[in-house]
mmCIF file of the N, C-alpha and C atoms, coordinates in Angstrom:
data_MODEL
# 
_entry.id   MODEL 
# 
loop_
_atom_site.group_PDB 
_atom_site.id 
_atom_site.type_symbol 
_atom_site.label_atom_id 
_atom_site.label_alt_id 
_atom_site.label_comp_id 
_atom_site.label_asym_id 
_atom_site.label_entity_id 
_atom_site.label_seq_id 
_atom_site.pdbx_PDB_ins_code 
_atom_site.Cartn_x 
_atom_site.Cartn_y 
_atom_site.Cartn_z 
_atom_site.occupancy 
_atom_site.B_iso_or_equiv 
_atom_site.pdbx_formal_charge 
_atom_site.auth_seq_id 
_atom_site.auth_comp_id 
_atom_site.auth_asym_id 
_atom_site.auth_atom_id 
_atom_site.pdbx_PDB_model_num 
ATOM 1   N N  . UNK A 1 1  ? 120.922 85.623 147.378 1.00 0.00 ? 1  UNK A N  1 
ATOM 2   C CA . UNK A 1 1  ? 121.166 84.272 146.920 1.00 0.00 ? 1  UNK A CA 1 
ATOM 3   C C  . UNK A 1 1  ? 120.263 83.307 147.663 1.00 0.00 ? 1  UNK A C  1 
ATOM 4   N N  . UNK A 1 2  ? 119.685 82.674 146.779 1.00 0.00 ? 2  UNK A N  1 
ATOM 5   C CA . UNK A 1 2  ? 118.945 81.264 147.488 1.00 0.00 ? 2  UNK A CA 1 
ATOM 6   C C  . UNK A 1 2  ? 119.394 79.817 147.416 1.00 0.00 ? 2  UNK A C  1 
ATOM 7   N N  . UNK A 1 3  ? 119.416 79.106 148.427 1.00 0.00 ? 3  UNK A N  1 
ATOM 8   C CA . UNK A 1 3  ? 119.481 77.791 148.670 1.00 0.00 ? 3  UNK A CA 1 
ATOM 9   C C  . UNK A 1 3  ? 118.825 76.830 148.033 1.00 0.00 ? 3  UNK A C  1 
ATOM 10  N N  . UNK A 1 4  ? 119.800 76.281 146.898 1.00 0.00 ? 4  UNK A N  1 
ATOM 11  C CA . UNK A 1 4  ? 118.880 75.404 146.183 1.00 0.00 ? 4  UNK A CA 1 
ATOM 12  C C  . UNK A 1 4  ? 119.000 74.152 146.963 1.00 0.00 ? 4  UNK A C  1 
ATOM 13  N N  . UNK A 1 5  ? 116.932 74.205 146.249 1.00 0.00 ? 5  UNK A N  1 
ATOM 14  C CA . UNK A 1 5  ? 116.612 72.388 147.653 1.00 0.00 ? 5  UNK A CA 1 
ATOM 15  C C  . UNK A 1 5  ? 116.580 71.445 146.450 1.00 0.00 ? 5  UNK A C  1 
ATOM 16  N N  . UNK A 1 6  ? 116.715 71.214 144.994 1.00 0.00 ? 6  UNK A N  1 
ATOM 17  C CA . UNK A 1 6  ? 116.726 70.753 144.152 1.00 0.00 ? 6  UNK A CA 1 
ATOM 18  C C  . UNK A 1 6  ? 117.434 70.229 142.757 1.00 0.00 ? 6  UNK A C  1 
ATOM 19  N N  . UNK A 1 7  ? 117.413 69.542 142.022 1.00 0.00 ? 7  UNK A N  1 
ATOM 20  C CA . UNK A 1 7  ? 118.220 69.763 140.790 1.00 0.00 ? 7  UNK A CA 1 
ATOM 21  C C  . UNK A 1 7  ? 117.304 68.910 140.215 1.00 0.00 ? 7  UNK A C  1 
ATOM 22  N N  . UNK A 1 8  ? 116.857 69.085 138.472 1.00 0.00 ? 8  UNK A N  1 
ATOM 23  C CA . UNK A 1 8  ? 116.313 67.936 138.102 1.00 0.00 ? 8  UNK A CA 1 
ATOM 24  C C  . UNK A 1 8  ? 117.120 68.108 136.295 1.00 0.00 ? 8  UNK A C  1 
ATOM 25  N N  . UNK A 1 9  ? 117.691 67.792 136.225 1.00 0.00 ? 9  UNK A N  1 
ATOM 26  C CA . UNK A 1 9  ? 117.713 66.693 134.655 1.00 0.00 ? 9  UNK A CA 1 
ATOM 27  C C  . UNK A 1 9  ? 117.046 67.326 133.335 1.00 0.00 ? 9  UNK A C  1 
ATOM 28  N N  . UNK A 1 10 ? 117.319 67.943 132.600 1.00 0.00 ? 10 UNK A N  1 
ATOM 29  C CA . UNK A 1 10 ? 116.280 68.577 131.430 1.00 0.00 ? 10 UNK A CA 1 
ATOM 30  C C  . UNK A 1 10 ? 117.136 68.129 130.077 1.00 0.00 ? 10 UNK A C  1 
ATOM 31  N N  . UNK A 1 11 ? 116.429 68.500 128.866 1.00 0.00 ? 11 UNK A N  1 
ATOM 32  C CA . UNK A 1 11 ? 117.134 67.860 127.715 1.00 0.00 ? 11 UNK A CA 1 
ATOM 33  C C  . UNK A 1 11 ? 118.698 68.674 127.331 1.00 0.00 ? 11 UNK A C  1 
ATOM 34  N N  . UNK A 1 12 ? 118.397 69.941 127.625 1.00 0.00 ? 12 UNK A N  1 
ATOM 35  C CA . UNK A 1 12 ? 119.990 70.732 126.857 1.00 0.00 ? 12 UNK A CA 1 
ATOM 36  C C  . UNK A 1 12 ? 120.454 71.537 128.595 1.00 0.00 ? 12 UNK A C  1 
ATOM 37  N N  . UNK A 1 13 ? 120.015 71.083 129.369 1.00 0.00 ? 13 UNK A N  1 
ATOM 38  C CA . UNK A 1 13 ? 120.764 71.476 130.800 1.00 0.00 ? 13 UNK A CA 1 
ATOM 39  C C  . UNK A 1 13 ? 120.000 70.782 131.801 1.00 0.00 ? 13 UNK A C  1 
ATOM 40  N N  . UNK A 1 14 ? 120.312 71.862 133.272 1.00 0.00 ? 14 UNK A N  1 
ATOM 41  C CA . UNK A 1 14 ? 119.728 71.398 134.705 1.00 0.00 ? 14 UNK A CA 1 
ATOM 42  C C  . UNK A 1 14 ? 118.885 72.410 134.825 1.00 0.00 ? 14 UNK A C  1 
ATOM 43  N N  . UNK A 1 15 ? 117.427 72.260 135.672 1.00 0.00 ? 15 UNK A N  1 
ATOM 44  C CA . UNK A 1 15 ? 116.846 73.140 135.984 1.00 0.00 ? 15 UNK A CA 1 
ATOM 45  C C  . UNK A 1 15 ? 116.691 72.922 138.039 1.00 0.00 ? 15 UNK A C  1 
ATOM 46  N N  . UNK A 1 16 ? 117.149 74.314 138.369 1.00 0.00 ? 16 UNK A N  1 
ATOM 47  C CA . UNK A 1 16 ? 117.445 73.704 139.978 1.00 0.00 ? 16 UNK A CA 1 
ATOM 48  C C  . UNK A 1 16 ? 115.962 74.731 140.736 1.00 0.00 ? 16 UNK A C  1 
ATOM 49  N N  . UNK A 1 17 ? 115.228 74.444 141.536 1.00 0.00 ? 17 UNK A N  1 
ATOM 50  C CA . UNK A 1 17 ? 114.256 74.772 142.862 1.00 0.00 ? 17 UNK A CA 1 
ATOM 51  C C  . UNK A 1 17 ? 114.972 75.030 143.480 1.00 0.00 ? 17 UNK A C  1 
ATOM 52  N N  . UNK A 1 18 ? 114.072 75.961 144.081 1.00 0.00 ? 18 UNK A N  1 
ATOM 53  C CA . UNK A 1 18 ? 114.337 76.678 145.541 1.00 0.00 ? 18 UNK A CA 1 
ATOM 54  C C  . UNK A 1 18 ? 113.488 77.548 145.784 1.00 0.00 ? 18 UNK A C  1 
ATOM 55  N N  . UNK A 1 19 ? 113.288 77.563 147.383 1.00 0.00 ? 19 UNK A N  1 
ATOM 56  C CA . UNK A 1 19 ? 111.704 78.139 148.244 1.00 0.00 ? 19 UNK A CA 1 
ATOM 57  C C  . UNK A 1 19 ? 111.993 79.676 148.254 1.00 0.00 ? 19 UNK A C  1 
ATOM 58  N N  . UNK A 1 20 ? 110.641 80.662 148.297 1.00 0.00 ? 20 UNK A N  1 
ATOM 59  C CA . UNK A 1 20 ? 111.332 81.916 148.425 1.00 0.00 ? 20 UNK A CA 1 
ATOM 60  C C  . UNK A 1 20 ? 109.680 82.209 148.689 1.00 0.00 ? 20 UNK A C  1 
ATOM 61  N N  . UNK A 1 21 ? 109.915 82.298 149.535 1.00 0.00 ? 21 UNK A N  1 
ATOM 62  C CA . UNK A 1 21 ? 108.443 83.035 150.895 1.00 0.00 ? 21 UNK A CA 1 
ATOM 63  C C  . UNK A 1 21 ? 107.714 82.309 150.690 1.00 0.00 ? 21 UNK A C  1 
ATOM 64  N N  . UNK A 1 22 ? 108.177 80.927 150.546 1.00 0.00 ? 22 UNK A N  1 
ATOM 65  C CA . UNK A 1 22 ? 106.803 79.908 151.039 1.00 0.00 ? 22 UNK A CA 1 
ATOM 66  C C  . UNK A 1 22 ? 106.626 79.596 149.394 1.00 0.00 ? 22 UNK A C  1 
ATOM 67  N N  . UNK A 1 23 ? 106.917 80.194 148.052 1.00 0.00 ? 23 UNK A N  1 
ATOM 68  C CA . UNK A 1 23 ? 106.523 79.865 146.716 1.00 0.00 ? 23 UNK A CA 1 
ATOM 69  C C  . UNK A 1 23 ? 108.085 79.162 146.214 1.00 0.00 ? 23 UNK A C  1 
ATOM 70  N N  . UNK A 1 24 ? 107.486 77.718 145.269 1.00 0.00 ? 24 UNK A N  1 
ATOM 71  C CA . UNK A 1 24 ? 108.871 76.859 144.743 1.00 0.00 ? 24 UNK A CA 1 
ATOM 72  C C  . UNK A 1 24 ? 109.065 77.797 143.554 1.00 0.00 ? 24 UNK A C  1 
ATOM 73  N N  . UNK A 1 25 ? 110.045 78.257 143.420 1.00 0.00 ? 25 UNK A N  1 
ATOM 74  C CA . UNK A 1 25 ? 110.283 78.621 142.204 1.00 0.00 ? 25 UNK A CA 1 
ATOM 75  C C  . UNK A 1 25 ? 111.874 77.850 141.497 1.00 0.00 ? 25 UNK A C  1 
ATOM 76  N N  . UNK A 1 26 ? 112.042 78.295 140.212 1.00 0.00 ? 26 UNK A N  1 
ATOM 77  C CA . UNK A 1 26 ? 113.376 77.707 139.708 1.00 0.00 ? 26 UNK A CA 1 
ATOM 78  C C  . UNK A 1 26 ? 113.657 78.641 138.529 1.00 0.00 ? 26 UNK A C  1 
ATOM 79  N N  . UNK A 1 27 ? 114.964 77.710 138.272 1.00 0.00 ? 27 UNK A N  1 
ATOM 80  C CA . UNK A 1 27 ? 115.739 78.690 137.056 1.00 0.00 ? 27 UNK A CA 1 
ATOM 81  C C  . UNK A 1 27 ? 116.257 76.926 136.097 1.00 0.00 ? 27 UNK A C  1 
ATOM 82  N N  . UNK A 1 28 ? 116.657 77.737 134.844 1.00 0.00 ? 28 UNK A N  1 
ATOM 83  C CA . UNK A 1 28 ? 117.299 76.803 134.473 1.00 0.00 ? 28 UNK A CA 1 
ATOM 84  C C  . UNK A 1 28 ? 118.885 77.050 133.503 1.00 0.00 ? 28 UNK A C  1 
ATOM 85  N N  . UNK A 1 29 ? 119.384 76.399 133.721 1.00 0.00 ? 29 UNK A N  1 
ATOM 86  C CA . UNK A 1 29 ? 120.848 76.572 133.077 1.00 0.00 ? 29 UNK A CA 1 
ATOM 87  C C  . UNK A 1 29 ? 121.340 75.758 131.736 1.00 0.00 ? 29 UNK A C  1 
ATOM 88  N N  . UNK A 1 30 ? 121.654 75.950 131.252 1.00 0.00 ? 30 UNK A N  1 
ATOM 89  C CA . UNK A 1 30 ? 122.222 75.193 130.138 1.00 0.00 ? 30 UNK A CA 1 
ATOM 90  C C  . UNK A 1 30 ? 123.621 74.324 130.112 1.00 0.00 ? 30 UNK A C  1 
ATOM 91  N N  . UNK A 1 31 ? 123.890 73.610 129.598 1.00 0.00 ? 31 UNK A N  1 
ATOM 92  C CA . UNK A 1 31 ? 125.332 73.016 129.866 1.00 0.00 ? 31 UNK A CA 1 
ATOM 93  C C  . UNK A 1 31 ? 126.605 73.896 129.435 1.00 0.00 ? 31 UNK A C  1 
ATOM 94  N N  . UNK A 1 32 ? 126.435 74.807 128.783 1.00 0.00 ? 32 UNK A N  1 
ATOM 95  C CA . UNK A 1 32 ? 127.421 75.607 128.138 1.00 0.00 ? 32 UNK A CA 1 
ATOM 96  C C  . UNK A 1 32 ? 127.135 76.588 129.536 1.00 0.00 ? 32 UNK A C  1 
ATOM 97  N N  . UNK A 1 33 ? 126.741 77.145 129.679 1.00 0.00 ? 33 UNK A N  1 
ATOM 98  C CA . UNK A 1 33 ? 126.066 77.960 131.017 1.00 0.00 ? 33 UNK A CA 1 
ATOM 99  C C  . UNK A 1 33 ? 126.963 77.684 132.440 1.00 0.00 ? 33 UNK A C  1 
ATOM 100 N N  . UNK A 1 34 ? 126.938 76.186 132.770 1.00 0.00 ? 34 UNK A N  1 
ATOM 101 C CA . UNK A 1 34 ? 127.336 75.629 133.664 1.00 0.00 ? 34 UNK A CA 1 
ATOM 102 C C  . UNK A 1 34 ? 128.670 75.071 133.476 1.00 0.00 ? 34 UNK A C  1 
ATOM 103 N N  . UNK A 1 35 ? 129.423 75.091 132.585 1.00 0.00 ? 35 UNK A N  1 
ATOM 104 C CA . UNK A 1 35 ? 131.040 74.962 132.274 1.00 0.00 ? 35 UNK A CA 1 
ATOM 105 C C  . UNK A 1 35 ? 131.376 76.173 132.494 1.00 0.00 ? 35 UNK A C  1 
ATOM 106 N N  . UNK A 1 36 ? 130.743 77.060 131.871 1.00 0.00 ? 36 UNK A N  1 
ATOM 107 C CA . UNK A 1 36 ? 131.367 78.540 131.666 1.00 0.00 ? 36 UNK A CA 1 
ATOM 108 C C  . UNK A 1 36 ? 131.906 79.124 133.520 1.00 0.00 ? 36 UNK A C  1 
ATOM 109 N N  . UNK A 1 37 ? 130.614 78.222 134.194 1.00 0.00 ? 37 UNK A N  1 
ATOM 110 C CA . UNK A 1 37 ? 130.477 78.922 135.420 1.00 0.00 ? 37 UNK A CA 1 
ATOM 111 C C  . UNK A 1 37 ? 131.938 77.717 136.353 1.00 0.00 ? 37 UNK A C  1 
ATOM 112 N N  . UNK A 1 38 ? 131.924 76.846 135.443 1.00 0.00 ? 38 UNK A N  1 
ATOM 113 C CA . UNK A 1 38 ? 132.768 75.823 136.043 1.00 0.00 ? 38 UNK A CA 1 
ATOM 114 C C  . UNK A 1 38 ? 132.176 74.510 137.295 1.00 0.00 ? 38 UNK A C  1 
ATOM 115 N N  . UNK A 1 39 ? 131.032 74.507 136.795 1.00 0.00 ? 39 UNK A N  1 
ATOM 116 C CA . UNK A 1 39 ? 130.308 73.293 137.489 1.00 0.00 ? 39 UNK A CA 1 
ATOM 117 C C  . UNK A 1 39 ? 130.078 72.049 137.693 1.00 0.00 ? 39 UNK A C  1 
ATOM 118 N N  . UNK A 1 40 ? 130.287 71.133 138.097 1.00 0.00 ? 40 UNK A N  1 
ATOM 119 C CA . UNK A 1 40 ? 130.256 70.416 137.744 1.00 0.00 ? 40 UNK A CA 1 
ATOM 120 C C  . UNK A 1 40 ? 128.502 69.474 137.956 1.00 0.00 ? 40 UNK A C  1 
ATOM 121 N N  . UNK A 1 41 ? 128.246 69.663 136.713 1.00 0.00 ? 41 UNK A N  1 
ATOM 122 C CA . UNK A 1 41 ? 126.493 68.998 136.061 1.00 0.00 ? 41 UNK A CA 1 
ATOM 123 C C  . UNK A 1 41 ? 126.159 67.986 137.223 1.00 0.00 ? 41 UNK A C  1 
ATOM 124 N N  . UNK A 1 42 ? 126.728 66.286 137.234 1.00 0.00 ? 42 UNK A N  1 
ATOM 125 C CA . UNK A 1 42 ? 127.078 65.158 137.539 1.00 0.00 ? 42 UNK A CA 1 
ATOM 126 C C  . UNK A 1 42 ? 126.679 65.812 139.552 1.00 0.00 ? 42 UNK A C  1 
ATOM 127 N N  . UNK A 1 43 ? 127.773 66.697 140.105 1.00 0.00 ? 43 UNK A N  1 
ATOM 128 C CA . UNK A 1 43 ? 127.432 66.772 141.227 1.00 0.00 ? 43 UNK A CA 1 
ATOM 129 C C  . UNK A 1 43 ? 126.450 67.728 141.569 1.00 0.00 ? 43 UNK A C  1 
ATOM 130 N N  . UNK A 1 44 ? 125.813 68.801 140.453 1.00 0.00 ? 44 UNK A N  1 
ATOM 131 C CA . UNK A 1 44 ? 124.416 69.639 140.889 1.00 0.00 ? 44 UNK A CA 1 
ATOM 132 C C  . UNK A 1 44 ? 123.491 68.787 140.926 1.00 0.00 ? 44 UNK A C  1 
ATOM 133 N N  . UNK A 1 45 ? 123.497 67.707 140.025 1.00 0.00 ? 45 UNK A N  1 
ATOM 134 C CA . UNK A 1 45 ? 122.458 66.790 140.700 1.00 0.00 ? 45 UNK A CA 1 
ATOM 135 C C  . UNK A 1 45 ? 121.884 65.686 141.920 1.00 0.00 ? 45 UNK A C  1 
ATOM 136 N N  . UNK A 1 46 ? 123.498 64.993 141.751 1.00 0.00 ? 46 UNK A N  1 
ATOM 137 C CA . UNK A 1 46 ? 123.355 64.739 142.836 1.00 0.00 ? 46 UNK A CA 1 
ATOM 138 C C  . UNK A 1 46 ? 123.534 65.462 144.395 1.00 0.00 ? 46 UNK A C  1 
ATOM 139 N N  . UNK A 1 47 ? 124.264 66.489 144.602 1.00 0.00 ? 47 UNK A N  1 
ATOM 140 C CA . UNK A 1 47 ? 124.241 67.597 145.962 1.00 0.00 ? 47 UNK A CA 1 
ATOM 141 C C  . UNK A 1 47 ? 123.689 68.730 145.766 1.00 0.00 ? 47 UNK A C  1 
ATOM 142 N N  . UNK A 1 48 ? 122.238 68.729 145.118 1.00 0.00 ? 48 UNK A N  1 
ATOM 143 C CA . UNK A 1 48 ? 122.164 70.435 144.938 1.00 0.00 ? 48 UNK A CA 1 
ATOM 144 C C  . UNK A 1 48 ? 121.928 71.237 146.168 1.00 0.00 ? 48 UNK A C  1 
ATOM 145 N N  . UNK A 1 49 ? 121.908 70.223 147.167 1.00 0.00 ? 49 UNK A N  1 
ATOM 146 C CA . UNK A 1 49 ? 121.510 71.402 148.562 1.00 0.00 ? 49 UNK A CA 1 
ATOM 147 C C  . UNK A 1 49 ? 123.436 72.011 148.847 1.00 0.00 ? 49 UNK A C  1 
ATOM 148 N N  . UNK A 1 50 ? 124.152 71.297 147.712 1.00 0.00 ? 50 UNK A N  1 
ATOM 149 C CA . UNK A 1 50 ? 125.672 72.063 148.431 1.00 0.00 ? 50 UNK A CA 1 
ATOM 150 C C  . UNK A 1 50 ? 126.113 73.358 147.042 1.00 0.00 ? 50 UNK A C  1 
ATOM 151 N N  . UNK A 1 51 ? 124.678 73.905 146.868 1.00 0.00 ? 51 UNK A N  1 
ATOM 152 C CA . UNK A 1 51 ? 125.057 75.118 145.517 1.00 0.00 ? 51 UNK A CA 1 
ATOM 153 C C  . UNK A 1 51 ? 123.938 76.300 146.270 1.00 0.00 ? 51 UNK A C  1 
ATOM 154 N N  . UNK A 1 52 ? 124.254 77.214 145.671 1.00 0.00 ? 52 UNK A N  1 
ATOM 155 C CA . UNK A 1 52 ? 123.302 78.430 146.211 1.00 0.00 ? 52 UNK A CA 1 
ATOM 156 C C  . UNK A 1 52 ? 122.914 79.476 144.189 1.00 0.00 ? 52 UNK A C  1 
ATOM 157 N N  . UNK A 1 53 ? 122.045 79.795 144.445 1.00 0.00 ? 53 UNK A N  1 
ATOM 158 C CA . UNK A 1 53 ? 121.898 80.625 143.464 1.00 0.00 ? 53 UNK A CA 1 
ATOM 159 C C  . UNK A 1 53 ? 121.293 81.922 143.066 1.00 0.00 ? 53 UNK A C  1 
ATOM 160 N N  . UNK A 1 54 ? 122.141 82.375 142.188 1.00 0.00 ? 54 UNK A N  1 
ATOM 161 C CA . UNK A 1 54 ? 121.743 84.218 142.230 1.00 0.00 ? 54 UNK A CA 1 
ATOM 162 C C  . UNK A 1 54 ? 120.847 84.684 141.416 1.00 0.00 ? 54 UNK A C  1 
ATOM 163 N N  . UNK A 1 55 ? 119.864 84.731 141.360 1.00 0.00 ? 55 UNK A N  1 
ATOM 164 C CA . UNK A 1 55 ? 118.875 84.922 140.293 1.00 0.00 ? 55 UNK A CA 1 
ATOM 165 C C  . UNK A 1 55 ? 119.059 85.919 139.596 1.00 0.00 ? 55 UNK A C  1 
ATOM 166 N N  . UNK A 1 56 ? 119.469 86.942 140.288 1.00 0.00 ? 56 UNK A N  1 
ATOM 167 C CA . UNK A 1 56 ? 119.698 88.125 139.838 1.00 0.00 ? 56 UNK A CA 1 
ATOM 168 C C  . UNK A 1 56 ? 121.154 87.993 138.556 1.00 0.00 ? 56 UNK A C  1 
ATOM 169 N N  . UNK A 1 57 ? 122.093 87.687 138.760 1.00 0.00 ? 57 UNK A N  1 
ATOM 170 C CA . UNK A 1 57 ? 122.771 87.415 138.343 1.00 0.00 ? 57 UNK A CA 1 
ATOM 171 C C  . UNK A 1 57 ? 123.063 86.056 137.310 1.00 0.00 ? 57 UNK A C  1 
ATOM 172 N N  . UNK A 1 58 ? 121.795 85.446 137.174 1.00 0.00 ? 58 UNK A N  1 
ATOM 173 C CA . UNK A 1 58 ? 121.970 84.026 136.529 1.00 0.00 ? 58 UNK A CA 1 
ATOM 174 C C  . UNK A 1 58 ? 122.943 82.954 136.640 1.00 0.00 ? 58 UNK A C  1 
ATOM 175 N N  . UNK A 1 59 ? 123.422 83.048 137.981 1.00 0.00 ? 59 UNK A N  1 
ATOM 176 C CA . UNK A 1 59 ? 124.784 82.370 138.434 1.00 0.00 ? 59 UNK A CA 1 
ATOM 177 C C  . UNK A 1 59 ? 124.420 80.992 139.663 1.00 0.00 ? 59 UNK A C  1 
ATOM 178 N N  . UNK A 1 60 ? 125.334 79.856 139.426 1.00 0.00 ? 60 UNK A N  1 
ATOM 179 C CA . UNK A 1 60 ? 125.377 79.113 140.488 1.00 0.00 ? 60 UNK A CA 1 
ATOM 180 C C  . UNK A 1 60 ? 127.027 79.121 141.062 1.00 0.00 ? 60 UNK A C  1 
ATOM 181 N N  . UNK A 1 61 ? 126.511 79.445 142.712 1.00 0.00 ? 61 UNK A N  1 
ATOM 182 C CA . UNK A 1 61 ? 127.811 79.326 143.260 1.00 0.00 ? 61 UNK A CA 1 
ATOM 183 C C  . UNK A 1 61 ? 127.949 77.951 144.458 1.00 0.00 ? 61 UNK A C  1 
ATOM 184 N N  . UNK A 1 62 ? 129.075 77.220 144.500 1.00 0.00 ? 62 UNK A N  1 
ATOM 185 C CA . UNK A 1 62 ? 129.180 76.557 145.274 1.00 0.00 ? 62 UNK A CA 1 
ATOM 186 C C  . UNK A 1 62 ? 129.149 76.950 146.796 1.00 0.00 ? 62 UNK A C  1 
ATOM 187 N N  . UNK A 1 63 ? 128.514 76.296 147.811 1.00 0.00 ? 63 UNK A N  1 
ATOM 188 C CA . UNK A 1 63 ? 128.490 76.958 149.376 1.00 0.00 ? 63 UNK A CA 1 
ATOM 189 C C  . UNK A 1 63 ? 130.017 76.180 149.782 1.00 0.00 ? 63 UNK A C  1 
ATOM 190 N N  . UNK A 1 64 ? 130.348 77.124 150.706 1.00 0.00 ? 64 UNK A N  1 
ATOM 191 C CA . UNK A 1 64 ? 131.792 76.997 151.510 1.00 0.00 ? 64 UNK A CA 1 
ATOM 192 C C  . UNK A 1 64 ? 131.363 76.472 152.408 1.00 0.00 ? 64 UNK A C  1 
# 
């Protein structure tokens, strides 16, 4: 799981950054995507350094 340093705003979801050996990479989610997961949109943008994400798994989890 990586530490997302980002969130930005897209037309049909969020697409969130995060560093992984020095290269930015990202993913992006959809809004149906991010209910399903139980997220709330509103605060991935504004706190995305308080979400982590599984690439492998296409999942965002909140950090404890």
């Amino acid at each position: 799981m990586q530490d997302i340093m980002a969130s930005k705003k897209m037309e049909n979801g969020i697409v969130v950054f995060w560093s992984e050996r020095g290269e930015k990479k990202n993913e992006s989610f959809n809004y149906g995507e991010l209910v399903d997961m139980k997220i709330n949109a509103l605060d991935l943008l504004e706190r995305p350094k308080s979400y982590k994400v599984d690439t492998a798994a296409h999942r965002l989890i909140v950090k404890k």
